[in-house]
Every structure is written in C-alpha cells, then in structure tokens.
TINUVEX-825225 format. One record per residue (C-alpha): chain; x, y, z; residue number from 1. Coordinates in pm, 1 decimal. Example, Ala and Ser with C-alpha at 12.3 -4.5 7.8 and 13.67 -1.06 7.14 Angstrom:
("A",(1230.0,-450.0,780.0),1);
("A",(1367.0,-106.0,714.0),2);
This chain:
("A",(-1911.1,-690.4,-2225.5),1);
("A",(-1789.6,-515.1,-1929.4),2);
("A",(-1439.8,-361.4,-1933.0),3);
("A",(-1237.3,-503.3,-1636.4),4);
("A",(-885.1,-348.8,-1748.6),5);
("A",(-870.2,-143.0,-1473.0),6);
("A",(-877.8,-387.0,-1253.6),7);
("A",(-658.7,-560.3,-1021.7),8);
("A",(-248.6,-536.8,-1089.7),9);
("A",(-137.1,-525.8,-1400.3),10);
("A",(191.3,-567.1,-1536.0),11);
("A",(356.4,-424.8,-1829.7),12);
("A",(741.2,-479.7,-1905.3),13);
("A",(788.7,-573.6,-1551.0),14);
("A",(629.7,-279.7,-1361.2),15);
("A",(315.0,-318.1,-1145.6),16);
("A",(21.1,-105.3,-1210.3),17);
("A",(-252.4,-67.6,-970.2),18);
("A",(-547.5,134.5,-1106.8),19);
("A",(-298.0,262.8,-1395.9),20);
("A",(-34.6,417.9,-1167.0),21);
("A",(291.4,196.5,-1029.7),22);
("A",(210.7,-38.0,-754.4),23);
("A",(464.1,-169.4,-427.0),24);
("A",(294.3,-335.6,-139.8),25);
("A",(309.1,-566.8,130.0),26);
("A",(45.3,-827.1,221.7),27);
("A",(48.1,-1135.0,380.6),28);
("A",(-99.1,-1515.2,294.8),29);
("A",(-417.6,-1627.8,430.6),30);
("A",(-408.4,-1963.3,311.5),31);
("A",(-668.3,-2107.6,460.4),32);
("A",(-957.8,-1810.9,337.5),33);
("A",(-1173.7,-2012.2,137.5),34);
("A",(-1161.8,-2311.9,320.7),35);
("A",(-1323.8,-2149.5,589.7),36);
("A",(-1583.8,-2032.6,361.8),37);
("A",(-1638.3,-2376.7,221.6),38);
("A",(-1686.4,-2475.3,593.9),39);
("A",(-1926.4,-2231.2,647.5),40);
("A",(-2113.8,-2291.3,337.1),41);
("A",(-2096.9,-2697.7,246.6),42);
("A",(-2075.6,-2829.2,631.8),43);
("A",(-2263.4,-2513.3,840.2),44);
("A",(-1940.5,-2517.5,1044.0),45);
("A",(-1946.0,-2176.5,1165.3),46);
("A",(-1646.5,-2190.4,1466.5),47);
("A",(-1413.5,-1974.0,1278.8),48);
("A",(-1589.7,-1646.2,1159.5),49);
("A",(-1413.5,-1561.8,860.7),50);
("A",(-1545.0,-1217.0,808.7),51);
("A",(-1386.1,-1119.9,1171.2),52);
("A",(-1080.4,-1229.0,1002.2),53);
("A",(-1074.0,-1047.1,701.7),54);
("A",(-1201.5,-739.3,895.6),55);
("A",(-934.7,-714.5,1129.7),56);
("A",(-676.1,-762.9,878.7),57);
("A",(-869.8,-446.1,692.6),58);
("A",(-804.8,-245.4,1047.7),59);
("A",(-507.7,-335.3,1021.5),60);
("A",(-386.4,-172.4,717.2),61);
("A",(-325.4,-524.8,505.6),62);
("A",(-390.6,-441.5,140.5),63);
("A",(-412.0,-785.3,-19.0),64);
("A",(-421.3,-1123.3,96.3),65);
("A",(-322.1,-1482.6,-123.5),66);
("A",(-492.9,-1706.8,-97.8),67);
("A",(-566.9,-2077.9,-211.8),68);
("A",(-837.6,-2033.4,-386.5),69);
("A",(-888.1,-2418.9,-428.8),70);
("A",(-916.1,-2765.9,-282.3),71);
("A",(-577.6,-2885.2,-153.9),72);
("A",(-673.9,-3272.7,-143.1),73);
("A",(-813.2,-3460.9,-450.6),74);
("A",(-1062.2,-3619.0,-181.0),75);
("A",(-1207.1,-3283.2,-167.9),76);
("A",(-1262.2,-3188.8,-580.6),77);
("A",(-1588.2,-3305.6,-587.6),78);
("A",(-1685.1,-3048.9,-397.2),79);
("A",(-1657.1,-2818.6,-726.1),80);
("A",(-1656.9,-3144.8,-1000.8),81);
("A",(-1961.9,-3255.7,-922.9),82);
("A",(-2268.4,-3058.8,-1079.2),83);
("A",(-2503.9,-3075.1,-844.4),84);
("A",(-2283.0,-2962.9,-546.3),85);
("A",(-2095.5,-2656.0,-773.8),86);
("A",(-2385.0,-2397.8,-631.0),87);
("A",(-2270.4,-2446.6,-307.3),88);
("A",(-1902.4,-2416.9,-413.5),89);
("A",(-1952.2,-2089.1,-574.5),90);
("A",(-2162.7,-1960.9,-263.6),91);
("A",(-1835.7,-1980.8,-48.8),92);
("A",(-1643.3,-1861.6,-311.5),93);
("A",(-1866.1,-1589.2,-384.3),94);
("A",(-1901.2,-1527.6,-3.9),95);
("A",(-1481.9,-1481.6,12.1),96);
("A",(-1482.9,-1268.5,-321.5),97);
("A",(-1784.7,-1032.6,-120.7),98);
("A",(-1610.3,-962.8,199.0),99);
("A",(-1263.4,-860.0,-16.9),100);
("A",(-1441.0,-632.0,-168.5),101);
("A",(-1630.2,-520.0,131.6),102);
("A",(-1329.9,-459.2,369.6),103);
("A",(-1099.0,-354.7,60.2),104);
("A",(-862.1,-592.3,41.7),105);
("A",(-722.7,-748.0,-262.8),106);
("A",(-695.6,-1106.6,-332.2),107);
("A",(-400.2,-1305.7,-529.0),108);
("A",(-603.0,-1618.4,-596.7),109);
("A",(-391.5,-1961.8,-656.0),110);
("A",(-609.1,-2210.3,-819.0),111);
("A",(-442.5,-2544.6,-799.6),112);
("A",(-225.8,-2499.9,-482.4),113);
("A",(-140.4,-2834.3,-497.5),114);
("A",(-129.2,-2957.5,-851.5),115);
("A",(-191.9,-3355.4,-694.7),116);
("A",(-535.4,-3294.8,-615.1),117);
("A",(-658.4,-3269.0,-984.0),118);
("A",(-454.2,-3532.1,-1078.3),119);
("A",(-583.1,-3779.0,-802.5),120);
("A",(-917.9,-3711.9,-828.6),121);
("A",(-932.8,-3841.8,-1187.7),122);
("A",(-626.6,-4080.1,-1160.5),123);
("A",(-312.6,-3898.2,-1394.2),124);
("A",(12.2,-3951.4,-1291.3),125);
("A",(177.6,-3591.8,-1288.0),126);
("A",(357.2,-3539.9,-1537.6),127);
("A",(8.0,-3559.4,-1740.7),128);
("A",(-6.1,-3203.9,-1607.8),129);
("A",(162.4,-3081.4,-1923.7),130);
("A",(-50.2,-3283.3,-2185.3),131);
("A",(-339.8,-3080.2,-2300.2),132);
("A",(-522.0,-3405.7,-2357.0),133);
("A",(-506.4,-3525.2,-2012.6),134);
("A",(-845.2,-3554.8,-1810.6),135);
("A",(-683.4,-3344.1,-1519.0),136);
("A",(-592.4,-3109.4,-1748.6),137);
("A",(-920.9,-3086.4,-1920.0),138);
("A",(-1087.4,-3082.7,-1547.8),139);
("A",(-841.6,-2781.1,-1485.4),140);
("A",(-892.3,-2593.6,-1782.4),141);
("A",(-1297.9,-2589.5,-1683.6),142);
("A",(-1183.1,-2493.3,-1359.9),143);
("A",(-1016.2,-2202.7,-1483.5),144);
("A",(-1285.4,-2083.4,-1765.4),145);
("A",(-1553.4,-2131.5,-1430.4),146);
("A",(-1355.5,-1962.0,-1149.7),147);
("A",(-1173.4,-1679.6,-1405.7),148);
("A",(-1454.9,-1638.6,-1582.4),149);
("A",(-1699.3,-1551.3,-1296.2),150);
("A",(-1484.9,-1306.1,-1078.3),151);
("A",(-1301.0,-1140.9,-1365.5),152);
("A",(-1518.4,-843.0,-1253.6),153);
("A",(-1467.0,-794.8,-891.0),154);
("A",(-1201.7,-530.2,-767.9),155);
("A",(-1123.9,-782.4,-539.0),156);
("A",(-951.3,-1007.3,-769.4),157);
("A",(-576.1,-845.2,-779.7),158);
("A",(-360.5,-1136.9,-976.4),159);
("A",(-403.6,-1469.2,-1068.8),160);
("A",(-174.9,-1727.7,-938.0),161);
("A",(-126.6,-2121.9,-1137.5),162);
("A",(-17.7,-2322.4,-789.8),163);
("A",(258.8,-2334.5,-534.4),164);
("A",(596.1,-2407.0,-487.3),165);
("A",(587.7,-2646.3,-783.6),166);
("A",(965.2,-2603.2,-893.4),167);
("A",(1069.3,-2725.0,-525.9),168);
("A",(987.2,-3113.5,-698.2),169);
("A",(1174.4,-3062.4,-1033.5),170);
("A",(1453.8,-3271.6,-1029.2),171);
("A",(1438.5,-3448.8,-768.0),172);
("A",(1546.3,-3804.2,-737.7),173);
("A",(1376.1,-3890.5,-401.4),174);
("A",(1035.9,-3866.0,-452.9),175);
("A",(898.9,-4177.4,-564.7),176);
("A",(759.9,-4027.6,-882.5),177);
("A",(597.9,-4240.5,-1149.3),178);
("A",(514.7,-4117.6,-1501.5),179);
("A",(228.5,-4216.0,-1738.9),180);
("A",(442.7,-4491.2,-1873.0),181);
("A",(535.7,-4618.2,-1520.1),182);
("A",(882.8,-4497.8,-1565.2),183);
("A",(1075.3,-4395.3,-1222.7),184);
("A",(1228.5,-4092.7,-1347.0),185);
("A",(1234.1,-3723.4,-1137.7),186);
("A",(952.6,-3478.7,-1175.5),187);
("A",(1126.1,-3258.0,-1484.0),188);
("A",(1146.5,-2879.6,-1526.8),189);
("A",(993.4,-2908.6,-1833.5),190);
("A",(656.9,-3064.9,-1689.8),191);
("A",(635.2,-2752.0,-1508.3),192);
("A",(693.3,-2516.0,-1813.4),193);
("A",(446.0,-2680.3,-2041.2),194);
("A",(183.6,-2705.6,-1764.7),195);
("A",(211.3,-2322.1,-1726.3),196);
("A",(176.0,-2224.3,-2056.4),197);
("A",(-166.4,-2439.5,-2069.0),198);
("A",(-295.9,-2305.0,-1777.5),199);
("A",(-164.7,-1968.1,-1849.8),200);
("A",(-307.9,-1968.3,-2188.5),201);
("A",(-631.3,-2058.1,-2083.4),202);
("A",(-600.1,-1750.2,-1806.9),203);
("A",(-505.7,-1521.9,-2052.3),204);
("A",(-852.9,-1600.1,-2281.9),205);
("A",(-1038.5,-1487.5,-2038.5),206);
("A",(-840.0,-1218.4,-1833.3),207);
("A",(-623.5,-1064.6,-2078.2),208);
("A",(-510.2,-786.6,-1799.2),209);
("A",(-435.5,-948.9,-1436.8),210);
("A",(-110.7,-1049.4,-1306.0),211);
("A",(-35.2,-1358.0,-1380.2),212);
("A",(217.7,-1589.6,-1187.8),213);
("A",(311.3,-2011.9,-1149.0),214);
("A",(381.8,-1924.4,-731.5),215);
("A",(726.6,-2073.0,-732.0),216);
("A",(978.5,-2060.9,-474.7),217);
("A",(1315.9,-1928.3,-536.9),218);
("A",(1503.0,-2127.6,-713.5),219);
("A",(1753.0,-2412.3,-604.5),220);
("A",(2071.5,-2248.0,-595.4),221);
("A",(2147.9,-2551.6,-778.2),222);
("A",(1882.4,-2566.7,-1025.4),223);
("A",(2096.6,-2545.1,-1328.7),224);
("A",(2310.5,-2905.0,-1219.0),225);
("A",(1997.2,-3056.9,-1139.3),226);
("A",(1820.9,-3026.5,-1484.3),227);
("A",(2130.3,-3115.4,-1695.6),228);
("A",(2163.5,-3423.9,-1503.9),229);
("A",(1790.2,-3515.9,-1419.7),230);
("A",(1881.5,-3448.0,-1076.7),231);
("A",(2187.0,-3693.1,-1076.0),232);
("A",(2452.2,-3414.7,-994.0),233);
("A",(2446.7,-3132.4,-742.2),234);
("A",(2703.7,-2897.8,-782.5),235);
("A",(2802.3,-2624.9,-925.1),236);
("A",(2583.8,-2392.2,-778.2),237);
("A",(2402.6,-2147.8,-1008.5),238);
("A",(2580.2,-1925.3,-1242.3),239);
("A",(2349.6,-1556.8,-1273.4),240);
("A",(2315.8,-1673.5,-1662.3),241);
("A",(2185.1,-2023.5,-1464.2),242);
("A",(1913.8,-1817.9,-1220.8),243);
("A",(1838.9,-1623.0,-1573.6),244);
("A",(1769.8,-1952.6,-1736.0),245);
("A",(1530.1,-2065.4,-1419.3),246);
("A",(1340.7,-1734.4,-1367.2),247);
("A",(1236.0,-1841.7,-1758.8),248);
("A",(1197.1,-2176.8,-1704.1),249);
("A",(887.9,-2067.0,-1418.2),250);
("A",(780.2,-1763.8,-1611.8),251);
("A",(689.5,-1876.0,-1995.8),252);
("A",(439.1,-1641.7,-2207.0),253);
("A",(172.6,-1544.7,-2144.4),254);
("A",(314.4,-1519.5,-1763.3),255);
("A",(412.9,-1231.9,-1670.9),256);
("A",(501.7,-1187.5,-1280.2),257);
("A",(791.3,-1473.5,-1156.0),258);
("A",(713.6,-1634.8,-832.3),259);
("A",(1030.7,-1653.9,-549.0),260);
("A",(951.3,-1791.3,-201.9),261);
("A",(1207.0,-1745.5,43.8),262);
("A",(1491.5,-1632.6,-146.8),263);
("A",(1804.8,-1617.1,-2.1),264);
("A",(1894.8,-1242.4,83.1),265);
("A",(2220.8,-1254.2,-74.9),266);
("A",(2063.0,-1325.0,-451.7),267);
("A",(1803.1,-1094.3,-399.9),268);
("A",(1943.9,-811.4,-629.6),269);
("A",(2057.2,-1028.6,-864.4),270);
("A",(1676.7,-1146.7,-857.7),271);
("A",(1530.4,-847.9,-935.7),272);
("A",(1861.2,-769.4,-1209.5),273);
("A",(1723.2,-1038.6,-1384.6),274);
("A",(1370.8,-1005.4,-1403.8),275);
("A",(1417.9,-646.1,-1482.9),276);
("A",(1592.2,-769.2,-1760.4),277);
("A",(1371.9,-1057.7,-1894.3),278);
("A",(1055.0,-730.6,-1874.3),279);
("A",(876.8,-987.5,-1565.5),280);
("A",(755.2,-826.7,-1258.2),281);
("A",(912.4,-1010.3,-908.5),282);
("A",(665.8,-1126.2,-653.6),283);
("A",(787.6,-1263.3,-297.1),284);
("A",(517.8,-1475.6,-212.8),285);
("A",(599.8,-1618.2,126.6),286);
("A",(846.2,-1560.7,356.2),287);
("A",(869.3,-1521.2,696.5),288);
("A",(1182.2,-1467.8,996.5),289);
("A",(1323.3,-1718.3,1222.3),290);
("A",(1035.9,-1919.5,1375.1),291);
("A",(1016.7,-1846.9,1751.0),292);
("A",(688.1,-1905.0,1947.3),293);
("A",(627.9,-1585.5,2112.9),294);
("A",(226.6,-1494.4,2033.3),295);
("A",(184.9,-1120.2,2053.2),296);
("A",(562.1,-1054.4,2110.5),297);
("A",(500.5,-1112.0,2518.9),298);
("A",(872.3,-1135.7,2542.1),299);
("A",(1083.8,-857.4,2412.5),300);
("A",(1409.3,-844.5,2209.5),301);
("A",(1574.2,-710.4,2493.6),302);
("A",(1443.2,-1027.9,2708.4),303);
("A",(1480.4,-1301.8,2462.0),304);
("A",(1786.7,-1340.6,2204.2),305);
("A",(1537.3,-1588.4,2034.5),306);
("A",(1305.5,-1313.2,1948.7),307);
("A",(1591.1,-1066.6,1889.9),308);
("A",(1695.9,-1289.4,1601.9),309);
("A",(1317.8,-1376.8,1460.9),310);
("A",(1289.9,-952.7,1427.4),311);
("A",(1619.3,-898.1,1295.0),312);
("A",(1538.2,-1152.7,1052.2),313);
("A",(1236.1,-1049.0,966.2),314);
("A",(1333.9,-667.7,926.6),315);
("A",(1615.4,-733.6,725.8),316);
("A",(1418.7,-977.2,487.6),317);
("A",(1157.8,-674.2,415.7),318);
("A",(1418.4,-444.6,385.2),319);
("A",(1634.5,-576.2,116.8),320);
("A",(1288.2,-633.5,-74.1),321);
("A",(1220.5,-291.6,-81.3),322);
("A",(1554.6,-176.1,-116.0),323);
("A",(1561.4,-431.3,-466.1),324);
("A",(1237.3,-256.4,-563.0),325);
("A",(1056.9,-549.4,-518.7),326);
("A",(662.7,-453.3,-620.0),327);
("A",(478.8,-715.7,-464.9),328);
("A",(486.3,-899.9,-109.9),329);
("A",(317.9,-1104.4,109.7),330);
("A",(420.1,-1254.8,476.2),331);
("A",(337.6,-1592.8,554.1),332);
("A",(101.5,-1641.5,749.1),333);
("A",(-250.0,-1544.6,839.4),334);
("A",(-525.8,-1721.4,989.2),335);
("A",(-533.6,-2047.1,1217.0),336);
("A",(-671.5,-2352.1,1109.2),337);
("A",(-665.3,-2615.3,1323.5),338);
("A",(-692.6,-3060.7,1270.8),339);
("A",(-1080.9,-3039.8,1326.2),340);
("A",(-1203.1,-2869.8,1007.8),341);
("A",(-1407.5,-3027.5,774.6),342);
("A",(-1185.9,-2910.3,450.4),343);
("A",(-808.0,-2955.9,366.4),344);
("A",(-685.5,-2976.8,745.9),345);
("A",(-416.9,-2800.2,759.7),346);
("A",(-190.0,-2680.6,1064.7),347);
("A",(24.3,-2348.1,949.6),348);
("A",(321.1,-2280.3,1192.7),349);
("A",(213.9,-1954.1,1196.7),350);
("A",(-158.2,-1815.5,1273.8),351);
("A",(-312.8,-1599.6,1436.1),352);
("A",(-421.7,-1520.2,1787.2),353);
("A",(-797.0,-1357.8,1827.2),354);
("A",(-769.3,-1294.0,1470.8),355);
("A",(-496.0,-1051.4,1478.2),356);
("A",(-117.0,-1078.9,1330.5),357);
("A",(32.3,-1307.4,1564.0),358);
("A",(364.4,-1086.9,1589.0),359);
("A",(238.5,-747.0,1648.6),360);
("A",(671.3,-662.6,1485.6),361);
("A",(535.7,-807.8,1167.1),362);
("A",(206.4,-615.7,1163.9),363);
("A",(404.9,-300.4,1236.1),364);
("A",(625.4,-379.0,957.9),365);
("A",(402.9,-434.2,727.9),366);
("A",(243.5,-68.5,801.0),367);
("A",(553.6,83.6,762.0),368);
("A",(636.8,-38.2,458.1),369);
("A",(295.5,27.8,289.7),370);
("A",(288.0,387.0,472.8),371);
("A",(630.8,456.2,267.0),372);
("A",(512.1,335.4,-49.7),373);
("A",(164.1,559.5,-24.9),374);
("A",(370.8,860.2,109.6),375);
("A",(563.8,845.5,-212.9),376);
("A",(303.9,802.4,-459.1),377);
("A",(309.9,407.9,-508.4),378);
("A",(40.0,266.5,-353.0),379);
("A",(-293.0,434.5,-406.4),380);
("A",(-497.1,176.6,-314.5),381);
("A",(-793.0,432.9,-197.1),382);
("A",(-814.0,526.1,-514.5),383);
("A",(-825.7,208.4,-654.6),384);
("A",(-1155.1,98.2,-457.2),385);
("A",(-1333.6,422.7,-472.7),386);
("A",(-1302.2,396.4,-819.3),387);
("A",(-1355.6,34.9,-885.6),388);
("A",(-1652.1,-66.4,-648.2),389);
C-alpha cells in the first residue's frame, strides 16, 4: 500500500507537524465548499464557481481551509446513502479534494457537521450516537471507511475533524431532547465521549497519522456544574482542574487535537496550559471579531468606532493565539451561500464579496501571521506540496 505518513498534520505529544517539521498557521472556514460542489455536480447549478473561490483564497496566501465535508440536513443523506447516486457524490467530492490540491491549500474535513442528519435520515434519537449498534452509527462508520478511505492519499487532506460544536448541547435542559427510551432527560457529556471514541476509532483504522479532532467549542465556563447536576445547577464556574476535566471529556483516545471555538481571551493560556499538559494539540476552529457590516472595510477605524472595535477585536483575538502558541487556526468565515441553493441552505453572517475576504483587516491579518510563522521556520508549507504532489 501506499505510505501516506507524510501527509497532512500530524500530531505527536501535542505538537503539530507539517511534512515532519513543527507546524503554526492561520486559515479560515469555508463551510459551504462542498456544497457548492454537490451543486455543481448533482443539480448542474453552476452560479457560484467554486474554483474562483478556492483560487482567490490561494492568491491570497490562505493555507488551509475547513470545511464540512458532509450533508448538514438528514433530507439530504441520500445523496451519499443511496447506491446508485454515491458516483455522483464522490465526483463533487473528488472535484473539492482536486482543486485543494491544485491551488495548494489544505483541507480540515468535518464529516458529520451536524450529528442530526445521520440520525434523522434513519430515525435514532441522539443519544444512539454512542451505541455502536445503532443504524446511524453503522451508516456513519461506512461513511467514514468510504470518505477516509478514498482521500487518505491526497496532500490535500490536512486533519480529520468528527462534527461541530457538539459540546454546546451537553447539558442542557432546554432542548426538548428525547432518548431511545423516550425519556426527557438533557443531551449528556458522556453521549459525546463515547460517540468520539467510535468514530475516532474507526478514523484511526484507516488513517493512523492525520490530526484528528471532535470540532468543539470552548467549553461552558460552567461545564463542570452542568454535568454533576445534568444541567440542573449553574454555578460555580469552572475550576482549571474543571476545564482539565472538559478538554478530556472532548478529546478521548485515539483523538488527539482538542477543538475550542470562540474561547474567551482571558482562559486562553490556561487553554493551551492544559492541553500542553494532557500531550493534545489546541485547534481554534472558528472565531471571528465583533460583527459590523462594513464589506471591504469602506469605512475606516478612524471613521467608524463600530469598525474600530470589530479590528481591535479581531487583532487582539489572533494575537493572544499566537502569543499561547496556539498551532492551528482558522477565521470564520469564507464563502457566501445564499437561500436559493439546491443543498443545505445556509446563510453565514459572514461571506464574501467577489470572492475575496470580506474584511480586507482580516485578510491582512491572516498574512501576517502566517508570514511570521514561515519567517521563523514554522510553516513550510512550500515544502510540503512540492514534496507531496
């Protein structure tokens, strides 16, 4: 067989590796990627060209792009369930995987973004998610040996991501959650756990190497008082031993990489403390500064407080992550995708204009940062593709 080792990040006692030598960078989220493929390819929809997308995020120095590399609905599973339409599925996925590698930019693919849609396309309640037995589970798990298994060899592939946000619904009281046994009790932590060790497992049989992650958000500050009382008490907030306890809690074996989404600035070093401790890598997989309409920054700082505070945000935000060390980031978000597509409609709060960064700031900032970390030796990504491809 092949060796793929070399590929994509790796992670070993909590340090990125890119192409054997330590990795930081910044990227940003293009949610909305392989949708557009799946448009293209499934409904001939071609009013977004994807590959003008992905190209100008290549000009503009972005080395790596997540990316739901799914269905978010269950309406839209068959689209990959059903035999005779897989072909087409793995033409726009293929079609996605070929432009990465053609404008050199590195995907972190999250297969079950939202961790409903298996379950409602064959009918489990959720908390089925962590029973190996389940037919959602079984429908993931061929998922996973089908989408892992065929782009294991691309360059293009950079980590391997379970879902997103997931933790955000542990505990909580007011979701109208139903188990299996048509119990109303909260959506428990240790759903989540056992449903990332299957799916992580069945990762790790295939791709021994690749960064692997659950795509969490940060933590509830009070996480902790939530799963001792099955979300019945808030307080007190989080002790570090607490945010220890919850960085495990989202990161069990074989995971390596823990997932935090906007994390608040002022537990960022205790953040990466932590995970330096448990021998996990840290990956900030969204965030983004105060949201202020201002395409292409037409108004300056100096002429609108509003977008004085979005940049100072923003700045300060990228700046504590790479003052904590933080090896992997990624902005949210790329790419418009607007009520009328054929696929997962989605509308993101923050797109694109003409296919470029909306916030020319956050482009900038994103150069900087990635110009520092290849200046100083961590972040040869040239080397990566001329050696990989």
């Amino acid at each position: 067989m092949k060796d793929f080792s070399r590929l994509g990040i790796r992670v070993k006692d909590g340090v990125m590796t890119l192409n054997g030598r330590p990795y930081h960078g910044v990227g940003v989220n293009f949610f909305p990627a392989l949708s557009l493929c799946l448009d293209r390819v499934v409904y001939g929809d071609t009013r977004t060209d994807v590959e003008d997308y992905i190209r100008k995020l290549s000009e503009a120095g972005i080395p790596c792009m997540r990316v739901m590399f799914g269905v978010f609905y269950g309406e839209y599973v068959h689209l990959w369930a059903e035999k005779e339409k897989r072909a087409k599925y793995h033409e726009a996925c293929d079609l996605l995987v070929s432009l990465a590698e053609k404008y050199r930019i590195g995907i972190i693919a999250s297969l079950f973004w939202n961790v409903n849609a298996f379950c409602d396309y064959v009918g489990d309640e959720l908390d089925l998610i962590a029973d190996p037995e389940s037919r959602s589970t079984k429908l993931r798990l061929e998922y996973v040996s089908d989408i892992v298994g065929r782009y294991r060899f691309s360059p293009a592939i950079w980590a391997w991501e379970i879902g997103n946000e997931l933790n955000l619904a542990c505990e909580m009281t007011d979701t109208e959650f139903t188990t299996s046994k048509g119990e109303r009790n909260p959506f428990l932590t240790e759903y989540l756990t056992g449903y990332y060790k299957i799916i992580g497992r069945a990762v790790r049989e295939i791709d021994p190497y690749r960064m692997l992650t659950g795509g969490d958000a940060a933590p509830r500050t009070n996480s902790m008082a939530l799963y001792r009382s099955r979300g019945t008490v808030t307080e007190p907030e989080n002790s570090r031993e607490d945010n220890r306890a919850a960085l495990m809690w989202y990161t069990p074996a074989p995971l390596d990489t823990v997932s935090v989404h906007y994390p608040e600035l002022r537990l960022m070093k205790e953040y990466s403390e932590l995970a330096k401790e448990l021998k996990i890598a840290l990956y900030v997989g969204e965030f983004h500064g105060k949201l202020f309409v201002n395409p292409l920054d037409a108004l300056s700082p100096d002429e609108s407080p509003e977008e004085k505070a979005e940049q100072d945000s923003w700045n300060e935000m990228l700046d504590t992550y790479m003052k904590c060390g933080i090896g992997l980031v990624t902005q949210w978000c790329y790419g418009s995708y607007s009520q009328g597509r054929n696929v997962d409609p989605a509308s993101l709060e923050l797109g694109a204009d003409g296919g470029i960064v909306q916030n020319l700031y956050i482009r900038d900032g994103i150069n900087r940062a990635n110009s520092f970390y290849q200046k100083n030796g961590m972040a040869d990504t040239a080397a990566y593709w001329s050696d990989n491809l």
